[in-house]
N, C-alpha and C positions, 0 to 999 in steps of 0.2 A: 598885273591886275587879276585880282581871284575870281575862280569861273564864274557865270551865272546859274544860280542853282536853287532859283525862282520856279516857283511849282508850273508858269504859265511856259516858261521857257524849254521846262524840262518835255512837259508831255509834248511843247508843240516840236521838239526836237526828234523825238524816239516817235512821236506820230509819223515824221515825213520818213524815216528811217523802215517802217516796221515791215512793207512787204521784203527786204531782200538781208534783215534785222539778223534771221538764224544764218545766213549764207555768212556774213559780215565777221558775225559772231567765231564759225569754226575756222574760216581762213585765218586770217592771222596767228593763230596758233597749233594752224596745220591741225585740227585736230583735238588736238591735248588737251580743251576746255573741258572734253566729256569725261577724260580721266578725272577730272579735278572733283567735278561734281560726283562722278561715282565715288572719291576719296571723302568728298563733306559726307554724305550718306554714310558710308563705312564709319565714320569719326561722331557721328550722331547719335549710333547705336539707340535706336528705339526699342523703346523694353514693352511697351505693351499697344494695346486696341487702342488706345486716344487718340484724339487725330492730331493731325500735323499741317502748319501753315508755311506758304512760302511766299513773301513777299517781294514785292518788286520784281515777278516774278519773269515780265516780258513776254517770252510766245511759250513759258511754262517747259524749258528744259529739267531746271531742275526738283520740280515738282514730278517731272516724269519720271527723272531717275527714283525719286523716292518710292512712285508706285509702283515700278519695277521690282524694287529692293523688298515691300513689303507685303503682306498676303492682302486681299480685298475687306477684309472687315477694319481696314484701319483708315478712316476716311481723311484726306488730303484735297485741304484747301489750298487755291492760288490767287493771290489778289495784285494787281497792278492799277495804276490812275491813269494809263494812256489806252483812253477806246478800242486805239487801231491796233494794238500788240493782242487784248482781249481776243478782239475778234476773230485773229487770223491763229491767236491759240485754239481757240475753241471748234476751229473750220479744220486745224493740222492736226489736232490731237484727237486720237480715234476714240482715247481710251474715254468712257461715259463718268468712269468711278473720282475723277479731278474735278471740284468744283471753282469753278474760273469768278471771282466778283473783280468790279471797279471798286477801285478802293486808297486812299492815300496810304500808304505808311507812317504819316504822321497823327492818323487818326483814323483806325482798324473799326471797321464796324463790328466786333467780337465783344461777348462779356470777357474779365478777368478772369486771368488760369483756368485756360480751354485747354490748350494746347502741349503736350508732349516734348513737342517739337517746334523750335521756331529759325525760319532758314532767310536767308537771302543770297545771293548772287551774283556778284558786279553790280548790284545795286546801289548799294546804301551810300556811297558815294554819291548818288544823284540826288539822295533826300536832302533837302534843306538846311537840317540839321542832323549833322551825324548822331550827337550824344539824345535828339528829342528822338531819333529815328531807332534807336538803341532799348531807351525808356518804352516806347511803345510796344515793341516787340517784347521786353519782360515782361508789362505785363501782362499780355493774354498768354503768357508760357507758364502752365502749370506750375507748381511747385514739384521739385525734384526732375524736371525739367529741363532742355537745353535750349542754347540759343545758339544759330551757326551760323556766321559768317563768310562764306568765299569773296576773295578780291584780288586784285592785281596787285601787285609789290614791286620792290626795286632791289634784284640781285644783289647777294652779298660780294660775289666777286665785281671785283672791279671793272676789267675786261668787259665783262658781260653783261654787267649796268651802263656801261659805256653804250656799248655795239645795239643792248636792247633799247636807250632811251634814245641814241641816233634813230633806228627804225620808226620807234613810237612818233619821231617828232617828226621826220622826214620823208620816211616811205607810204607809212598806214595812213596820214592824211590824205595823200595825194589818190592813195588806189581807193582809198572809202569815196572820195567825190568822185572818182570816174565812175565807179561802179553806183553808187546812192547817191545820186547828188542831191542836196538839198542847203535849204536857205541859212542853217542855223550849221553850218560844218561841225558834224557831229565828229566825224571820226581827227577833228582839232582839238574837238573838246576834252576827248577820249584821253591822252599823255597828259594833260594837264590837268584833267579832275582825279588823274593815277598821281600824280607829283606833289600834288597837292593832301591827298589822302591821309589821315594818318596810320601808320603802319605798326606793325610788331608791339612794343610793351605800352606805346602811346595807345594804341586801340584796345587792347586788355584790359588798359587803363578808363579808360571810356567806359566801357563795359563793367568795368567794377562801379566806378559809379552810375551807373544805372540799375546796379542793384545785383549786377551776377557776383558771384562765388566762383571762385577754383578755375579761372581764366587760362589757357591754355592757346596758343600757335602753333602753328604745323605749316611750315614749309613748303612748295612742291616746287620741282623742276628748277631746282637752283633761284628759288627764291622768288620767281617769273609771279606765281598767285603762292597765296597764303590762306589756310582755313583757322578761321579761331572760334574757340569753343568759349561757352559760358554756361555756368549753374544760377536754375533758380532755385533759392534755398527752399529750404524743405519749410523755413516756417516765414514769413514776412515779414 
């Protein structure tokens, strides 16, 4: 049965989740998540002052990394639809210069070609519709412009598609409810909203059709997340 990924379902899910959300987040990958996102940054290559959005952004990881990455006149918005992930962004991030809205991704409060930069994060997965969630993000991305994707994927080796979706399905449910427990078993949903996903030239693909150019994937950590890149053409 395919996940629920019902806009009422999602936030009430990532609601009950969100005080121990970043803890959740770097266990499981020991870590390695922060790489990943310093990799989308690095692969985004921002060319000038425009600002840059990061959707579905959660408690604003990797909106941080990008403030990190860039000097202070380049203003960085982050927008998410679950209150409680907003709020305790807003309470953990010291930095003033991130501006945090409520916001769906399936319908950005932004006029057309704002943006620079348009990113998401283990997200997009959770929007409704992948290819409406895809569309929405081109179009408040500038022309000449990128669109970046991070997500989780399924190793190319075999072994280690194996060993990884054994954990995903048997170990990380079971320590996410001891640690978060909550009513909607997020960290069940978590390997199935991954399996489900689509992945490598199928989401390039997606992405062409919503309008990008010059689709590109990048690999990381033996296949574990994947960043993919999109062009907004230079003319519409």
């Amino acid at each position: 049965m395919p996940v629920d990924k019902s806009g009422s379902c999602i936030r009430q899910m990532f609601g009950e989740i969100a005080g121990r959300y970043d803890f959740m987040n770097h266990f499981p990958s020991a870590g390695t998540d922060v790489y990943w996102r310093w990799k989308a940054v690095r692969l985004s290559q921002p060319l000038d002052n425009s600002p840059i959005l990061d959707v579905c952004t959660g408690t604003g990881d990797l909106a941080f990394a990008f403030r990190k990455k860039l000097n202070s006149s380049v203003p960085v918005y982050a927008t998410d639809f679950t209150h409680g992930m907003l709020r305790l962004a807003e309470k953990t991030r010291t930095d003033r210069d991130i501006v945090f809205l409520e916001a769906d991704t399936m319908s950005l409060p932004f006029p057309s070609e704002m943006f620079q930069v348009v990113s998401v994060a283990f997200g997009l997965r959770n929007v409704s519709s992948t290819i409406g969630g895809l569309k929405e993000m081109a179009r408040v991305c500038k022309p000449g412009g990128k669109v970046v994707v991070l997500e989780f994927s399924l190793p190319d080796n075999r072994l280690l598609s194996r060993t990884y979706q054994w954990y995903f399905r048997n170990v990380l449910p079971r320590l996410g409810q001891l640690l978060v427990r909550n009513r909607q078993a997020a960290y069940e949903y978590l390997p199935q909203s991954v399996s489900e996903f689509p992945s490598g030239l199928q989401l390039t693909g997606l992405m062409e059709e919503a309008g990008l150019t010059n689709t590109s994937f990048h690999k990381l950590t033996g296949g574990i997340a994947t960043v993919y890149l999109g062009n907004k053409p230079e003319q519409s």
